[in-house]
ROSE-4610 file (N, C-alpha, C; in Angstrom, 1 decimal, always signed):
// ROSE-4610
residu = [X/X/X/X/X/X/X/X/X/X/X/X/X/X/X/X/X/X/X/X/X/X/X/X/X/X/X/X/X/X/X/X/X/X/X/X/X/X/X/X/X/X/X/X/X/X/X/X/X/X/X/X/X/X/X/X/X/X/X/X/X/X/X/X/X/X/X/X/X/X/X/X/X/X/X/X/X/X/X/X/X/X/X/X/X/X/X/X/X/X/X/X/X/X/X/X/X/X/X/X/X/X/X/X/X/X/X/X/X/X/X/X/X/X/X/X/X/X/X/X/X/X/X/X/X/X/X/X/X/X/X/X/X/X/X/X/X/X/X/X/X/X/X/X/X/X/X/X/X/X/X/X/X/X/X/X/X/X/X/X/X/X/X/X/X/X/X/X/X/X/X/X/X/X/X/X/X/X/X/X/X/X/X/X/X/X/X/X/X/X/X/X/X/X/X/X/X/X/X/X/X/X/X/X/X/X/X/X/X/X/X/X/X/X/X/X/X/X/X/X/X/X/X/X/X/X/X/X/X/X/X/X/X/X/X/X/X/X/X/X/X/X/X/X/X/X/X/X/X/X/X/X/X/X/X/X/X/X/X/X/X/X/X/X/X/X/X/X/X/X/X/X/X/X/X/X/X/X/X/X/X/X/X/X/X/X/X/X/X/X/X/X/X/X/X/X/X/X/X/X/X/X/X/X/X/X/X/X/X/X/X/X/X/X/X/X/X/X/X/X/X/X/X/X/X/X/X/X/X/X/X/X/X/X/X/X/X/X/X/X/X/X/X/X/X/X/X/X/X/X/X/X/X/X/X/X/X/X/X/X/X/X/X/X/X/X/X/X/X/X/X/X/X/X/X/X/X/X/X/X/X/X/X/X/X/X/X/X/X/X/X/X/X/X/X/X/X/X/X/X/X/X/X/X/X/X/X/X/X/X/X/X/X/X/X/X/X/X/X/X/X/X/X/X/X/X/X/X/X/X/X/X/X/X/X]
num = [1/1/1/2/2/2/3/3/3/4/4/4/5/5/5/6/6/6/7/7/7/8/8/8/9/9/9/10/10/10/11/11/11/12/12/12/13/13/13/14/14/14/15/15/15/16/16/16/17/17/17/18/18/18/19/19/19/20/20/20/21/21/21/22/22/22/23/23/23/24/24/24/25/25/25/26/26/26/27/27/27/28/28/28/29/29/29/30/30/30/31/31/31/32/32/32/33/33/33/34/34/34/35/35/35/36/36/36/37/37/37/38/38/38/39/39/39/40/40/40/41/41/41/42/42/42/43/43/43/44/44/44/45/45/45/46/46/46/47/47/47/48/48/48/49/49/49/50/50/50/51/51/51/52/52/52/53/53/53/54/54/54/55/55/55/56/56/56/57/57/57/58/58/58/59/59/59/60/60/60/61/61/61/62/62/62/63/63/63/64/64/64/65/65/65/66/66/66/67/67/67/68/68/68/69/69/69/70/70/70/71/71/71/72/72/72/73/73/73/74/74/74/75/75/75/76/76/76/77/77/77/78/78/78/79/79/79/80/80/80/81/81/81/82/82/82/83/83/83/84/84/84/85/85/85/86/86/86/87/87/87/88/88/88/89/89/89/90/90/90/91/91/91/92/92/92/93/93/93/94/94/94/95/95/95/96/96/96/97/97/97/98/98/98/99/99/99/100/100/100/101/101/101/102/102/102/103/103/103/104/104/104/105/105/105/106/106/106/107/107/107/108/108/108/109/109/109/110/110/110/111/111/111/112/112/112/113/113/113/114/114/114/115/115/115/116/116/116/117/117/117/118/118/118/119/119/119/120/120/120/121/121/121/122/122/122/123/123/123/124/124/124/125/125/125/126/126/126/127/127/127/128/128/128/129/129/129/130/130/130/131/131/131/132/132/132/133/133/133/134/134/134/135/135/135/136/136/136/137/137/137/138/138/138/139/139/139/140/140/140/141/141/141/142/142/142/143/143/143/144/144/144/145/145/145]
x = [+109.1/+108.1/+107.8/+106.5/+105.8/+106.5/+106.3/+107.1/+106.0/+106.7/+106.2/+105.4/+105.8/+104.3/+103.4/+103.3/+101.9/+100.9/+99.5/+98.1/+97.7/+97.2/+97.1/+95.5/+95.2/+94.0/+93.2/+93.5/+92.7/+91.6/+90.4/+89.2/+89.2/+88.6/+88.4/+87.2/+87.2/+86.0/+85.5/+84.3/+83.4/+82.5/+82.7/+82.1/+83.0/+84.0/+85.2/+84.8/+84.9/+84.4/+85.6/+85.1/+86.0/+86.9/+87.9/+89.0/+88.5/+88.8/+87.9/+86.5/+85.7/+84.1/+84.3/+84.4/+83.9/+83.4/+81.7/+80.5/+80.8/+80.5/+81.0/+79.1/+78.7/+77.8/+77.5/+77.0/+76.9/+75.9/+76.3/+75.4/+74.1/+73.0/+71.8/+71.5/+72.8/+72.2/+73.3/+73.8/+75.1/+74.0/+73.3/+72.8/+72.7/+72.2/+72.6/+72.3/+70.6/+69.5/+70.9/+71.2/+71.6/+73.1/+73.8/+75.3/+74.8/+73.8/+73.5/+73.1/+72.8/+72.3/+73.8/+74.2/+75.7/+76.6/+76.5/+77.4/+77.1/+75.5/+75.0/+75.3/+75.5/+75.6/+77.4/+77.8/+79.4/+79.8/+79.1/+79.9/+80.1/+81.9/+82.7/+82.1/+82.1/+81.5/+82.3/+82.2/+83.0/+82.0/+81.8/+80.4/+80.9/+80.1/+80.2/+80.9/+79.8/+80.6/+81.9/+82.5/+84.5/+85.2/+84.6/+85.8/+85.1/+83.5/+83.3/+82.3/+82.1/+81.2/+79.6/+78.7/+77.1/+77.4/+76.5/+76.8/+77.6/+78.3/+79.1/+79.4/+80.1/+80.1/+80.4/+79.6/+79.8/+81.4/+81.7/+83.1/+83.9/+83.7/+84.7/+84.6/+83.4/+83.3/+83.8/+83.4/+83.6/+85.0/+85.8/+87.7/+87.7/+87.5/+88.2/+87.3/+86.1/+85.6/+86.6/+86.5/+87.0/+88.7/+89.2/+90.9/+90.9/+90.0/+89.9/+89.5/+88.9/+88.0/+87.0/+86.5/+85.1/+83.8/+82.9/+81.6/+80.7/+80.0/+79.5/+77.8/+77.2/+76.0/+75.0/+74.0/+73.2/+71.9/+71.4/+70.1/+70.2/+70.9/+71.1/+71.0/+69.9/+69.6/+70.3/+70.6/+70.8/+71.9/+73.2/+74.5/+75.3/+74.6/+75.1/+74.6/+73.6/+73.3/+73.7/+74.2/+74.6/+76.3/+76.6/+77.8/+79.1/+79.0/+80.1/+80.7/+79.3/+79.2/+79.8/+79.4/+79.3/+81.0/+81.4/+83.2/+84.0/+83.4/+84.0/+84.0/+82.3/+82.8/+83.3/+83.1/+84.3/+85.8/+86.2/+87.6/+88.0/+87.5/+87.9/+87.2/+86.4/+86.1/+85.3/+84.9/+83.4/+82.7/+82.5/+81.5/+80.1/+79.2/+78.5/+76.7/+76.3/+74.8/+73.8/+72.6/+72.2/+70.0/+69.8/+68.1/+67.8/+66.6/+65.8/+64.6/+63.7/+62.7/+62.8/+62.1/+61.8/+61.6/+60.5/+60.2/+60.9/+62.2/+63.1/+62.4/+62.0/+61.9/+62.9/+63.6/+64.4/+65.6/+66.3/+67.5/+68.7/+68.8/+69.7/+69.3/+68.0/+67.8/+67.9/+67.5/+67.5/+68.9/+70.1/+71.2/+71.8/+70.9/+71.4/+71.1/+70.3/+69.4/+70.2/+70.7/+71.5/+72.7/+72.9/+74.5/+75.1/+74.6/+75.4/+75.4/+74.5/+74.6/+75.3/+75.6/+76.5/+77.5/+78.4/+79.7/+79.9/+78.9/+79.2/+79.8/+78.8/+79.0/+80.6/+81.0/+82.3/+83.2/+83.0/+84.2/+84.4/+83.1/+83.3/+83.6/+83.5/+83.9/+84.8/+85.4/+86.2/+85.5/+84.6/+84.0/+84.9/+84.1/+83.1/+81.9/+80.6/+79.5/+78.5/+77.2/+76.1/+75.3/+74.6/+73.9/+72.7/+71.3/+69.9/+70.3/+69.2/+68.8/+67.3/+66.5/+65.3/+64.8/+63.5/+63.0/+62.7/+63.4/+62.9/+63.7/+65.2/+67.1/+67.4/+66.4/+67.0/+68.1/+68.8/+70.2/+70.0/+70.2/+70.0/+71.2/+71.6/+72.7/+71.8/+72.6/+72.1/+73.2/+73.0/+73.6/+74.6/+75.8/+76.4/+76.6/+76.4/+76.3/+77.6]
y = [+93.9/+92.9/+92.1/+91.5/+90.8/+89.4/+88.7/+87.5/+86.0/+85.4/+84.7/+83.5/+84.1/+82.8/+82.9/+84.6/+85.1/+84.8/+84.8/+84.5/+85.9/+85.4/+86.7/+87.3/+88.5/+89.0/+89.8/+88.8/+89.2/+88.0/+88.6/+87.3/+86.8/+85.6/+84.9/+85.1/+84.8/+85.5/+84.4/+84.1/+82.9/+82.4/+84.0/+83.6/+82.9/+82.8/+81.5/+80.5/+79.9/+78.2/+77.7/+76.5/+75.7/+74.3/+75.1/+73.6/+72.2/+71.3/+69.9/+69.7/+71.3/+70.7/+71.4/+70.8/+71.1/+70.0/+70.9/+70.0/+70.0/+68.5/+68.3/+68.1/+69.1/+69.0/+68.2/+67.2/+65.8/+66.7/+65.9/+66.7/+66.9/+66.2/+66.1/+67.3/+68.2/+69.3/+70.4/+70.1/+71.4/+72.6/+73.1/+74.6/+75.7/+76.3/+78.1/+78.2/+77.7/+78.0/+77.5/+76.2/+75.7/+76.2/+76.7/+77.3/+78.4/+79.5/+80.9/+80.6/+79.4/+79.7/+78.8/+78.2/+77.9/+79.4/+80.1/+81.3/+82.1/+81.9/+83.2/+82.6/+81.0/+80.3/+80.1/+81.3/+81.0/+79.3/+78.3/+76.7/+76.6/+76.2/+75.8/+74.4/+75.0/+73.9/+73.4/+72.8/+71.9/+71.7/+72.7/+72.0/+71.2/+70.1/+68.7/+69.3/+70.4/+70.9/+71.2/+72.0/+72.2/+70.7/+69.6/+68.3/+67.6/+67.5/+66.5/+67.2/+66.5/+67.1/+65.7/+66.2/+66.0/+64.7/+63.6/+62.7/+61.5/+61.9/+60.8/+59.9/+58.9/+57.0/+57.3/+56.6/+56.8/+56.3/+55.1/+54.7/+55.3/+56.0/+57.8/+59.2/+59.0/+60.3/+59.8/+58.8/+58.3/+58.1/+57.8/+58.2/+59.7/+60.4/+61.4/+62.4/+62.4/+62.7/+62.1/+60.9/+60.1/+61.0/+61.1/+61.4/+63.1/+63.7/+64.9/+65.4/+64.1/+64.6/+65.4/+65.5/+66.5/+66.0/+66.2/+65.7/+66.1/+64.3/+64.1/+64.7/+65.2/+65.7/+64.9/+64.5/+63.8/+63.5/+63.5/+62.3/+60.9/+60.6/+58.7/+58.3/+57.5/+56.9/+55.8/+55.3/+54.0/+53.3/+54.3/+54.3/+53.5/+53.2/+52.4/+51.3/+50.7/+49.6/+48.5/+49.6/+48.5/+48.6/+47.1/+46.5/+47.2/+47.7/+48.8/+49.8/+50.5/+51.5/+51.7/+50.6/+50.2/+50.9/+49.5/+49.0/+50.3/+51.1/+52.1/+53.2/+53.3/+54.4/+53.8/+52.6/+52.1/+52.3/+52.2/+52.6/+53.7/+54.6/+55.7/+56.8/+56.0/+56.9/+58.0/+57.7/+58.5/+59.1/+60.6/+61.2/+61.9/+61.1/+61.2/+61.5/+62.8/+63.1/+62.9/+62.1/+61.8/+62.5/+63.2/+63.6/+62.7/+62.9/+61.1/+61.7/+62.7/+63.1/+63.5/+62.9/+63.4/+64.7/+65.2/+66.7/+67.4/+67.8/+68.5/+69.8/+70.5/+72.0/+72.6/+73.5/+74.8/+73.5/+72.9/+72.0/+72.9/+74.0/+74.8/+75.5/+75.2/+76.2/+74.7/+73.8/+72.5/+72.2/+72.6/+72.6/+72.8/+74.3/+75.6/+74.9/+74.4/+73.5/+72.6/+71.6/+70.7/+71.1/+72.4/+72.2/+72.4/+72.4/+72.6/+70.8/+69.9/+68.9/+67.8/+68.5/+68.0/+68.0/+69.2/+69.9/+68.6/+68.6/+67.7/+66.3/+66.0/+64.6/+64.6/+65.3/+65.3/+65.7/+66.3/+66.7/+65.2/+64.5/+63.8/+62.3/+61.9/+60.8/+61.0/+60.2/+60.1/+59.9/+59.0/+57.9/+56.8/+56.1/+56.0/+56.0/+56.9/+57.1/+57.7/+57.1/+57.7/+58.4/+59.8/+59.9/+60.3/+60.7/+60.9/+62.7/+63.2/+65.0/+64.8/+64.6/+65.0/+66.4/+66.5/+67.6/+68.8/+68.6/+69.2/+69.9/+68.9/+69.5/+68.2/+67.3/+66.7/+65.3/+64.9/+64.1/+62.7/+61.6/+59.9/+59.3/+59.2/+57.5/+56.3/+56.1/+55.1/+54.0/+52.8/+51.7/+51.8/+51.3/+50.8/+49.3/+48.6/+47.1/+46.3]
z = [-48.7/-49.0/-47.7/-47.7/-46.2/-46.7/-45.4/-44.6/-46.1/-46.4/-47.8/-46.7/-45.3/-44.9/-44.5/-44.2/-43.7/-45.2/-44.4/-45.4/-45.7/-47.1/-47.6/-46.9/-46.8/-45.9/-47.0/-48.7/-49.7/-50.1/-49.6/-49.7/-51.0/-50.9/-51.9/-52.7/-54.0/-54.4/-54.9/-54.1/-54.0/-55.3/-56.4/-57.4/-58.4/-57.9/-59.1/-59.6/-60.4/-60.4/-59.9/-59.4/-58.6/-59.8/-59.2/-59.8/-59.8/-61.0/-60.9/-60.7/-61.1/-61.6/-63.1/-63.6/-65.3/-65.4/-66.4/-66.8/-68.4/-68.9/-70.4/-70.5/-71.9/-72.2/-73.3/-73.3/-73.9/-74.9/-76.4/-77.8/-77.6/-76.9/-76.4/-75.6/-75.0/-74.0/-74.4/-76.0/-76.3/-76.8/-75.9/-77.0/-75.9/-76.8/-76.0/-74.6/-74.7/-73.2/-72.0/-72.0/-71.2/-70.9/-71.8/-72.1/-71.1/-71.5/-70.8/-69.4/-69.1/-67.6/-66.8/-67.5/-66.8/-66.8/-67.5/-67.8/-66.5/-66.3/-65.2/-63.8/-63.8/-62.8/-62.0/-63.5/-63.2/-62.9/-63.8/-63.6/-65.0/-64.6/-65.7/-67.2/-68.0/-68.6/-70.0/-70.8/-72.2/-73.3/-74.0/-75.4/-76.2/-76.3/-77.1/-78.2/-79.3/-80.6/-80.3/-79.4/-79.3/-79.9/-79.5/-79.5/-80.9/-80.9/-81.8/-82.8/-83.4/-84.3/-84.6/-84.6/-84.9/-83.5/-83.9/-82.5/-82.9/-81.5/-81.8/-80.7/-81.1/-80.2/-78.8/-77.9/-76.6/-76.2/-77.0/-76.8/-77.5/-77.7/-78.2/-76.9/-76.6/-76.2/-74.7/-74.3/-72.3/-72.3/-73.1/-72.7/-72.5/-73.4/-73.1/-72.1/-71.8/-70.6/-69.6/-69.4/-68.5/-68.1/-69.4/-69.4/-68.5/-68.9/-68.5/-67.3/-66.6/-65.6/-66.0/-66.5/-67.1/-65.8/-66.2/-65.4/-66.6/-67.1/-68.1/-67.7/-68.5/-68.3/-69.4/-69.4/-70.8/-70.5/-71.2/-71.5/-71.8/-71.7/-72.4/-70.8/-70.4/-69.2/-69.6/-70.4/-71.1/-70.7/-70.9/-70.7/-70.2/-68.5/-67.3/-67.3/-68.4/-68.4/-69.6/-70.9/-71.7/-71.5/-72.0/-71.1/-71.5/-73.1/-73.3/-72.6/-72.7/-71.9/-70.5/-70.1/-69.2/-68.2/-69.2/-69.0/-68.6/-69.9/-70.1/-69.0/-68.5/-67.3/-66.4/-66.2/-65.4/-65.1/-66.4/-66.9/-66.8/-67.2/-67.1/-66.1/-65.3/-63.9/-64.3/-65.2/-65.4/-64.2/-64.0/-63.4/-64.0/-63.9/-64.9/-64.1/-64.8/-64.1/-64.8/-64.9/-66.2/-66.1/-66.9/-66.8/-66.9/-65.7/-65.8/-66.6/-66.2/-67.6/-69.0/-69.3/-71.0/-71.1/-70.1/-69.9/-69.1/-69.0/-67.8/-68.2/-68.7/-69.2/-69.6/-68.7/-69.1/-68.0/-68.8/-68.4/-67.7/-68.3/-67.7/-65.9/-66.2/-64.7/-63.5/-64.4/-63.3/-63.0/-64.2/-64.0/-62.6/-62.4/-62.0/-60.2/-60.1/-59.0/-58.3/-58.9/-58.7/-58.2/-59.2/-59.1/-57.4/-56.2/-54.8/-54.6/-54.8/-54.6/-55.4/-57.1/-57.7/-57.2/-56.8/-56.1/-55.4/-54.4/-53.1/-53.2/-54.3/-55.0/-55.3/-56.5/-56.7/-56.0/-54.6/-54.0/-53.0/-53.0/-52.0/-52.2/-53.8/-54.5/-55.4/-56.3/-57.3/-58.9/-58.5/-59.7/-59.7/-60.4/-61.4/-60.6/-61.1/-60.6/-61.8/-61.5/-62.5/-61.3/-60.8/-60.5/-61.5/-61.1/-61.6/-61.2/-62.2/-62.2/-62.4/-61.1/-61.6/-62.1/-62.5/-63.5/-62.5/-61.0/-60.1/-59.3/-59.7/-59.3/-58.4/-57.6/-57.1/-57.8/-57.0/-57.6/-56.5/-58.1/-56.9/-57.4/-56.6/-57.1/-57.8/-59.1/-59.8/-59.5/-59.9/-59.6/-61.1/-61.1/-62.3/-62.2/-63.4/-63.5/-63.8]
């Protein structure tokens, strides 16, 4: 057998998903389109249906994102502004990306857009953070209150 400190000279295979990005798809974006184009995009993702069933309390669902480290995906602009809500991604260090359009289109491909600038975000912060997904892939820091 070789020396247990030499590096192995077996590449890595860049199409893995990477440890500590899993996207939790909030019930607002749990369906197929968006599931198939994360599948082709090879990013690790969590469908709302696995844990909960029909919709359910944000102060249910932001612990256990939060506990998991997940990276919350949604439509609720709302979220970071009411005071619950609020506390909560606070607490639990919520990583959270939120569609700012009504009209995203094909959400999965915008998914698909973002996702190098998502990456960055979360390799390079911890949370608690809200960024924006416009209908176009680009990603803003929103303020939390």
């Amino acid at each position: 057998m070789g020396d247990p400190k030499q590096r192995s000279k077996r590449r890595s295979n860049s199409k893995r998903p990477r440890k500590g990005f899993t996207l939790y798809l909030c019930n607002n974006l749990d369906y197929d389109g968006v599931v198939n184009a994360l599948d082709r995009g090879n990013i690790r993702y969590k469908r709302h249906r696995e844990y909960f069933s029909g919709d359910t309390p944000d102060t249910v669902l932001l612990p256990k994102v939060g506990r998991h480290r997940w990276i919350l995906i949604t439509f609720d602009q709302k979220q970071r502004t009411r005071s619950v809500e609020n506390e909560l991604i606070k607490r639990y260090k919520v990583r959270q990306f939120v569609f700012t359009s009504g009209e995203i289109g094909d959400a999965g491909a915008t998914l698909l857009k973002a996702c190098s600038a998502m990456r960055n975000i979360c390799r390079r912060r911890d949370g608690p953070f809200v960024y924006s997904i416009s209908n176009t892939g680009k990603v803003k820091e929103r303020t939390l209150r």
